[in-house]
C-alpha positions in Angstrom: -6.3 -10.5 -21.4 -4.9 -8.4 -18.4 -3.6 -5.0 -19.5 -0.2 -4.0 -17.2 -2.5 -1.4 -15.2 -5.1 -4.5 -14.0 -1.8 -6.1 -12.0 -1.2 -5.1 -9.1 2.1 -3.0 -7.5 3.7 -6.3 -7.0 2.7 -8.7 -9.7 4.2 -5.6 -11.9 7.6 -5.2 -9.9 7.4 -9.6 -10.6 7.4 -9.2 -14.1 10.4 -6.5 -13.5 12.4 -9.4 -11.5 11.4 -11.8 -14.1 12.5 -9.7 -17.3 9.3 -10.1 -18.4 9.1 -6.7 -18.7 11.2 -3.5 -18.2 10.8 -0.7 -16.3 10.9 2.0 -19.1 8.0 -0.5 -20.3 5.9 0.3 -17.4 6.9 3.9 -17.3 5.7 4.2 -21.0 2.2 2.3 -20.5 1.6 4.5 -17.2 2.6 8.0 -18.8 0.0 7.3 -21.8 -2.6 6.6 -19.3 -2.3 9.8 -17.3 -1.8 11.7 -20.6 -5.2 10.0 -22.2 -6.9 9.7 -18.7 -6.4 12.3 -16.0 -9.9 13.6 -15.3 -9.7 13.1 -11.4 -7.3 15.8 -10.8 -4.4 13.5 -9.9 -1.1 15.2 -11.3 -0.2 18.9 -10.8 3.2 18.1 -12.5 4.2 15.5 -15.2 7.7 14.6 -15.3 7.8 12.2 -18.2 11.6 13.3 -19.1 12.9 12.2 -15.9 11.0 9.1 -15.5 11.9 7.6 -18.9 15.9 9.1 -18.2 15.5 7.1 -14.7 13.6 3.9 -15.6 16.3 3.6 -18.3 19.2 3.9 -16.2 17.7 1.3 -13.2 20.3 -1.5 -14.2 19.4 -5.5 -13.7 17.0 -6.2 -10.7 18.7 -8.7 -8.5 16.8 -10.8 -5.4 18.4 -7.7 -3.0 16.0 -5.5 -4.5 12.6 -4.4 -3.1 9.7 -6.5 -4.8 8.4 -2.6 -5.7 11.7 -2.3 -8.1 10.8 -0.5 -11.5 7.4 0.5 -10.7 6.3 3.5 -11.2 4.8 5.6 -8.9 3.8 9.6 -7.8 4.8 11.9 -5.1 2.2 14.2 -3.5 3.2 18.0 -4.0 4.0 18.6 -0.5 7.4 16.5 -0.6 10.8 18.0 -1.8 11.6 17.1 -5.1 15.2 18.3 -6.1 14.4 20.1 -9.5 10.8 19.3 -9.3 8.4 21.9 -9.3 6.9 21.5 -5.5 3.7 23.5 -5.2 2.8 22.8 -1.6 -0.8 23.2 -3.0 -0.3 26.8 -3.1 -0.6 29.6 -5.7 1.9 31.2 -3.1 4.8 28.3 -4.2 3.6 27.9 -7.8 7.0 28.5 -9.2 8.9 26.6 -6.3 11.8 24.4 -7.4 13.6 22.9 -4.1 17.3 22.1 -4.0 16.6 18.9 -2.4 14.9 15.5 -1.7 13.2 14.8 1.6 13.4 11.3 2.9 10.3 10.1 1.0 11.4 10.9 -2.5 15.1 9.6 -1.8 13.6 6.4 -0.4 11.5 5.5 -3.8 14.1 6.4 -5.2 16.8 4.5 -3.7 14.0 1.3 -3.8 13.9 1.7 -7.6 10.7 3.1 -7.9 10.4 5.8 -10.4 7.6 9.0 -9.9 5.9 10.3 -13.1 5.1 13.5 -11.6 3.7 15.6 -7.9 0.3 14.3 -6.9 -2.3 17.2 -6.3 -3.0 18.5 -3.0 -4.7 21.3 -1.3 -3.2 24.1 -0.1 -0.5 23.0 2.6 -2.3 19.8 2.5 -4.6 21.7 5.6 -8.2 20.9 4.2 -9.6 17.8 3.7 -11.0 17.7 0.2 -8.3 18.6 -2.9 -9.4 21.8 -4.1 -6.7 24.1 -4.8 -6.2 27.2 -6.9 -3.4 25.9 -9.2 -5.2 22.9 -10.1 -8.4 20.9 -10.8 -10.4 19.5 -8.3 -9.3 15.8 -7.7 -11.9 13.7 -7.5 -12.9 10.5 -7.1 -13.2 7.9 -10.3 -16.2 6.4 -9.0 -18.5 9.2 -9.3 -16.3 12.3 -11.0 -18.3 15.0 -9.9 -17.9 13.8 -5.8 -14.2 14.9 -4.2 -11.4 12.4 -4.1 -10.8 13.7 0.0 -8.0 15.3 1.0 -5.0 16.1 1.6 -3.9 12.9 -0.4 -6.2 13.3 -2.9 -4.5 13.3 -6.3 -2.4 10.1 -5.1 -5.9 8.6 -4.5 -7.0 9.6 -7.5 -4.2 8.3 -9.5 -4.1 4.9 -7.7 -7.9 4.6 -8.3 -8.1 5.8 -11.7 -4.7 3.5 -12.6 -2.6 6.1 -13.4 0.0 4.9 -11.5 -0.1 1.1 -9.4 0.8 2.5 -5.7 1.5 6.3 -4.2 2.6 7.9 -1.2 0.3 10.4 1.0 0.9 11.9 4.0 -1.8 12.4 6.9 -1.7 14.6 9.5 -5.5 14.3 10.8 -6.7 11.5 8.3 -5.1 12.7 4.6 -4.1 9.4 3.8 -7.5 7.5 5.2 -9.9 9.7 4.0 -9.1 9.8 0.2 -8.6 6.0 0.2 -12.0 6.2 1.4 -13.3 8.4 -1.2 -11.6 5.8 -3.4 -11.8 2.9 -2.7 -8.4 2.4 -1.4 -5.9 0.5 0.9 -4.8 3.8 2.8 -2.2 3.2 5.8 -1.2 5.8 8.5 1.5 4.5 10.1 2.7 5.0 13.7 4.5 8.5 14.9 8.3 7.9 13.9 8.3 5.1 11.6 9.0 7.2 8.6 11.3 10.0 8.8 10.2 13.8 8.5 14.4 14.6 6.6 15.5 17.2 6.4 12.4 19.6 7.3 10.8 17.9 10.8 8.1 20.5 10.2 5.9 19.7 12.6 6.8 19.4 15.7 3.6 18.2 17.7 4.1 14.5 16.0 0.9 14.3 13.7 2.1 13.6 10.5 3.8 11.2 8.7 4.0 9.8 5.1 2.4 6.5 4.2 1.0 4.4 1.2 -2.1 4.6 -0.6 -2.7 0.7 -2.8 -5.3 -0.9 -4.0 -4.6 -4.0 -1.9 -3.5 -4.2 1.5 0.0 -6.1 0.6 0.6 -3.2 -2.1 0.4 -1.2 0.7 2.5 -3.1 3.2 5.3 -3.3 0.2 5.3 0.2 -0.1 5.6 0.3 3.7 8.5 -1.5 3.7 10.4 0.9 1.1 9.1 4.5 3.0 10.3 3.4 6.7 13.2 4.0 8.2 15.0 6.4 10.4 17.8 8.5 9.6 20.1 10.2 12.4 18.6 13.6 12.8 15.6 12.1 13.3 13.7 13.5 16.6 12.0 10.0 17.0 11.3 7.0 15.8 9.5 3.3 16.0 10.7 0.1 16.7 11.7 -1.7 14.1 9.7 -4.8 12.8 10.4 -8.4 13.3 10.8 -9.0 9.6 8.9 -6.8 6.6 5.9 -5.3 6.9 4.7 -7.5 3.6 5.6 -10.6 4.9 3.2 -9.6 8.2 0.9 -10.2 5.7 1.0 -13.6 5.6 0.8 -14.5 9.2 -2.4 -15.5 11.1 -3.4 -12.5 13.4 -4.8 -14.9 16.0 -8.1 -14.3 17.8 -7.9 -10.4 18.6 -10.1 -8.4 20.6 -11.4 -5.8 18.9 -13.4 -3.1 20.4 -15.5 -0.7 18.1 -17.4 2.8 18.6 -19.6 4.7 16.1 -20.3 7.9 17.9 -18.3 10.9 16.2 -14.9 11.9 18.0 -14.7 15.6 17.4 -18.1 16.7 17.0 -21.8 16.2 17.1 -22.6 14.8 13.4 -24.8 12.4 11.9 -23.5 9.5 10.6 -24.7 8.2 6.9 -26.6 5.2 7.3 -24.2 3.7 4.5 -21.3 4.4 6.8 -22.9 2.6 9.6 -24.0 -0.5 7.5 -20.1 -1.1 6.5 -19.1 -0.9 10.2 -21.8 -3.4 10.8 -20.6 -5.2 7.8 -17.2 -5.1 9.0 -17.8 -5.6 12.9 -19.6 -9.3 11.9 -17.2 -9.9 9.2 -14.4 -9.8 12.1 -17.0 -11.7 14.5 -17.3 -14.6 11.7 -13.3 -14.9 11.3 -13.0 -15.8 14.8 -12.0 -12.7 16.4 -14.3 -10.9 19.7 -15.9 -7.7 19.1 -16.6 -5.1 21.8 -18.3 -2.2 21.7 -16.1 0.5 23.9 -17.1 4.7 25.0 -15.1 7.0 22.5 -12.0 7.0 24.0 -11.0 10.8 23.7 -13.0 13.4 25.4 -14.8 16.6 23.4 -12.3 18.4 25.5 -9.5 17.1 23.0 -11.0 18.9 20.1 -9.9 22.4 21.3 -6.4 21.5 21.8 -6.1 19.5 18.7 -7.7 22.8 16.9 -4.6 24.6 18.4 -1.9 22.7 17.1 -3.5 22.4 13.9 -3.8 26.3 13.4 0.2 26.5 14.9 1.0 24.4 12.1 -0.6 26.2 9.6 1.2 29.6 10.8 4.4 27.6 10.7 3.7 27.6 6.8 5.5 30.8 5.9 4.3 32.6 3.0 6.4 36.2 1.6 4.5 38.9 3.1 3.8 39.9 -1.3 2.2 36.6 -1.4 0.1 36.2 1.1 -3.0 37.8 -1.4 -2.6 34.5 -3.1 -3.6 32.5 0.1 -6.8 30.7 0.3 -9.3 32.1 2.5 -9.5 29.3 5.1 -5.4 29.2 5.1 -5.1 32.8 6.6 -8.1 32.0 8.7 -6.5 29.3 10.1 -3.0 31.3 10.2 -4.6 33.9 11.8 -6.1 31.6 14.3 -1.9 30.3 15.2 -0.3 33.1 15.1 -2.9 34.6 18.4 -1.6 31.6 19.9 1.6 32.2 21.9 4.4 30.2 22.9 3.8 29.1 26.1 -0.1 28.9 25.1 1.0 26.0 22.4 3.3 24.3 24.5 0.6 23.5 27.3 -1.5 22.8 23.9 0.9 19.8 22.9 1.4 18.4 26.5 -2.4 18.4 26.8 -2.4 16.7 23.4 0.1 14.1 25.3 -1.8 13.5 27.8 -5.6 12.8 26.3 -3.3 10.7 23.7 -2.1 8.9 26.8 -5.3 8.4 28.1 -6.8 7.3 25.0 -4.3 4.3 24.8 -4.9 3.4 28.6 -8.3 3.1 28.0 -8.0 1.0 24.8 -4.7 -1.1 25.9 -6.9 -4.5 26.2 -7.8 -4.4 23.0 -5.4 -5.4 19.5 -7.1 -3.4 17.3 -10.4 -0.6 17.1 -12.4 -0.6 14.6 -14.8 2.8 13.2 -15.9 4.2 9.8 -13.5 6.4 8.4 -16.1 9.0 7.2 -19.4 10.0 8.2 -20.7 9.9 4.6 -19.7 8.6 1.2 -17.9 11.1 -0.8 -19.0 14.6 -1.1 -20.1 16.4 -4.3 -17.2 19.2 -5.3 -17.5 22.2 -3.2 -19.7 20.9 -0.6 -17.3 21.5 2.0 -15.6 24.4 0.6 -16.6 27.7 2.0 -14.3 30.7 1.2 -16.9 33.4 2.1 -17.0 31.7 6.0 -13.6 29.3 6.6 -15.1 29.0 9.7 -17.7 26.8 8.2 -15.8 25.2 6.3 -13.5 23.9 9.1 -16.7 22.8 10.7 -17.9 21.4 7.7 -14.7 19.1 7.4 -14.7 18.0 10.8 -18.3 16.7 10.1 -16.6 14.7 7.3 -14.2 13.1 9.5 -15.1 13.0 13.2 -13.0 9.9 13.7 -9.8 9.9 11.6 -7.2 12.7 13.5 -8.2 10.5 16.6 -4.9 8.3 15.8 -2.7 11.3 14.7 -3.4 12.5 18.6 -2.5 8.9 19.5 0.5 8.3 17.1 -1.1 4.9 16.4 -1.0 3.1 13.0 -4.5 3.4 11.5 -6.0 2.0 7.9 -9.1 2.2 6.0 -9.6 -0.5 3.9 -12.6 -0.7 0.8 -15.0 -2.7 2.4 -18.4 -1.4 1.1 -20.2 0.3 -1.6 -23.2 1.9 -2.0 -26.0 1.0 -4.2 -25.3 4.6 -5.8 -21.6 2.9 -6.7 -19.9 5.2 -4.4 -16.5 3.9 -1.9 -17.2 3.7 1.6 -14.3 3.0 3.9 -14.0 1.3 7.4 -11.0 1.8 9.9 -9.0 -0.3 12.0 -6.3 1.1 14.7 -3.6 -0.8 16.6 -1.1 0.5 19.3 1.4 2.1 18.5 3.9 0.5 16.6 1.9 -2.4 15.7 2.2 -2.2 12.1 2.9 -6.0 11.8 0.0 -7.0 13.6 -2.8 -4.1 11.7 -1.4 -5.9 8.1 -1.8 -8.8 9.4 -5.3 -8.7 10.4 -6.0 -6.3 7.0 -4.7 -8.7 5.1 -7.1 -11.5 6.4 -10.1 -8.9 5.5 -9.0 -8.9 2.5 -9.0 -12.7 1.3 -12.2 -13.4 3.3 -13.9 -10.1 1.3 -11.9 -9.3 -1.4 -12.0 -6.1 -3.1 -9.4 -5.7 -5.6 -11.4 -6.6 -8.4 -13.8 -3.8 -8.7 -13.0 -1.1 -11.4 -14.2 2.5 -11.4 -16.0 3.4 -14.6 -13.3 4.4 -17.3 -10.8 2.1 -15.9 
């Protein structure tokens, strides 16, 4: 017999509708599991108090109410959580309680979702791979010595492990794509501006955004559906969708051209051969459901790497520590501080209107096409550690760009992007593939996810200690 953790996000929010079973119920089976079962590094803070107190005081769900109502959930520690403990990933913020919500956690909350805890994540959610110093390692559940990825990796790691049925990442070059890779996850970046950065807008070159992490792709779109939105202050945002983002997933994408490189985007790496066999995989999956296949030249230039480089150590800076905390830093964090604050003003605002224009260029080139389909990583996951470098951050930068040559390629671009669980090694181990659309076209990626999905389902498979 199915145990509550073996349904999915939705078919749990249906018993919910159904009063088949309560959302203190779910709150209860979920908070035993990540008691009994967090060895992945998922949680940095539990918060079973408030999710009983909040599941209890939910009311009657009504057909008004998103299909995600009473289901629990986590948010990653880089989101404000009034009178939550909010780490940022830092030894620096250990002790951090914010005064307020940012959009994310008001919009589970407002949805009826209820959060057990914070979600580990590195430091500023800058590397990667999950490592930080006021935490375990996440890693994944496949293999539990290899990393979950980063900077999403305790939502992963919860997802995957069934801690909790569906989380909420955010990706700024990949953080979201590359743990549901490690995972083998439903991980969705969605396009600049469809979910709003209240009440910080803390980056303002436009690479990051929240988005879900599922273990199936209408999980994901259903979670979608309850993090978009814009609220007035907002600096930008998408169009909104012809109808919800889980209902795309029941239309027929139509034939699609979809064009498809291999070569790494940021630097000269080999690619694991298991990698290239699930973009193969994929590529004549998509061939045999109807749709035409191109292959196309990378469409950003080497050139790009630089200026993405730039932005990305600006942002970093724009993480201000107390001068009496700094010691606590990671080593690559005030390398890569260092490395923004040489940069100056006018030096980072040509950086962002180069970034505009290679984006702009990038999307030219690929405008015949619906979607573009890559591996998300250049290797299964990594042992612990492999990356991480603190005597040489330099290295380690490198090191994680040889990781993931392909994923911040969409963050440049603002365009929705999700790797989806398509293959596994004969070792047992997650591999991910990507598809990108145009901006905006959130309705149309789910909808060709989706189809993926039926005609090579993955849902199924359970990590050992499931």
């Amino acid at each position: 017999m199915a145990e509550l953790h073996d349904l999915t996000a939705l078919e749990q929010g249906g018993l919910v509708q159904r009063r088949e079973v309560s959302p203190r119920e779910l709150v209860e089976h979920y908070l035993g599991r990540a008691d009994r079962l967090d060895s992945v590094g998922a949680f940095v803070t539990l918060t079973p108090d408030l999710a009983r107190a909040r599941s209890g005081a939910l009311g009657v769900p009504g057909p008004e109410r998103s299909p995600l109502f009473g289901v629990p959930t986590a948010i990653k520690d880089l989101n404000l959580t009034a009178g939550v403990r909010t780490t940022f990933g830092s030894a620096a913020f250990a002790d951090f309680v914010p005064e307020v919500s940012d959009h994310v956690t008001l919009a589970l909350e407002a949805a009826g979702m209820v959060s057990l805890g914070k979600t580990n994540t590195p430091e500023f959610g800058s590397p990667c791979y999950t490592e930080p110093e006021i935490a375990p390692p996440a890693v994944t559940p496949w293999d539990r010595t290899r990393t979950a990825g980063g900077s999403s990796g305790g939502a992963a790691a919860a997802v995957a492990a069934g801690l909790v049925p569906v989380a909420q990442g955010s990706d700024g070059g990949g953080s979201i794509r590359i743990p549901a890779s490690c995972c083998g996850l439903v991980g969705l970046k969605p396009s600049r501006g469809r979910i709003s950065g209240h009440p910080m807008y803390g980056d303002p070159v436009g690479l990051a955004t929240a988005g879900p992490i599922a273990r199936t792709v209408r999980d994901a779109a259903a979670l979608l559906d309850v993090l978009a939105g814009r609220r007035p202050g907002d600096p930008s945002w998408a169009p909104p969708p012809s109808g919800s983002f889980l209902s795309a997933c029941d239309r027929d994408p139509g034939r699609l051209r979809v064009a498809r490189f291999v070569d790494p985007v940021i630097t000269d790496t080999p690619v694991d051969p298991e990698c290239v066999r699930a973009w193969e995989d994929a590529s004549r999956l998509l061939e045999s459901l109807g749709h035409e296949v191109v292959d196309v030249p990378v469409p950003l230039p080497r050139e790009a790497v630089a200026t993405f480089e730039t932005c990305w150590a600006v942002l970093t800076a724009l993480s201000v520590v107390p001068p009496e905390k700094e010691h606590l830093l990671r080593p690559l964090t005030r390398w890569l501080a260092e490395r923004g604050r040489a940069v100056s003003g006018p030096e980072f605002g040509l950086a962002i209107g180069a970034m505009r224009r290679y984006a702009a260029g990038a999307l030219e080139a690929l405008a015949p096409y619906d979607v573009v389909l890559t591996p998300t990583l250049a290797t299964p996951p990594l042992p612990v550690g492999a990356m991480r470098d603190d005597a040489d951050p330099a290295a380690d930068f490198e090191a994680q760009k040889a990781f993931t040559p392909w994923t911040s390629a969409w963050n440049v671009t603002g365009s929705p992007a999700v790797s989806l669980p398509l293959h596994w090694t004969d070792g047992g181990l997650p591999v991910g593939v990507m598809l990108a659309a145009r901006p905006a076209e959130e309705e149309l990626l789910l909808s060709l996810a989706a189809q993926v999905e039926a005609a090579a389902p993955w849902a199924h498979r359970r990590p050992p200690g499931w």
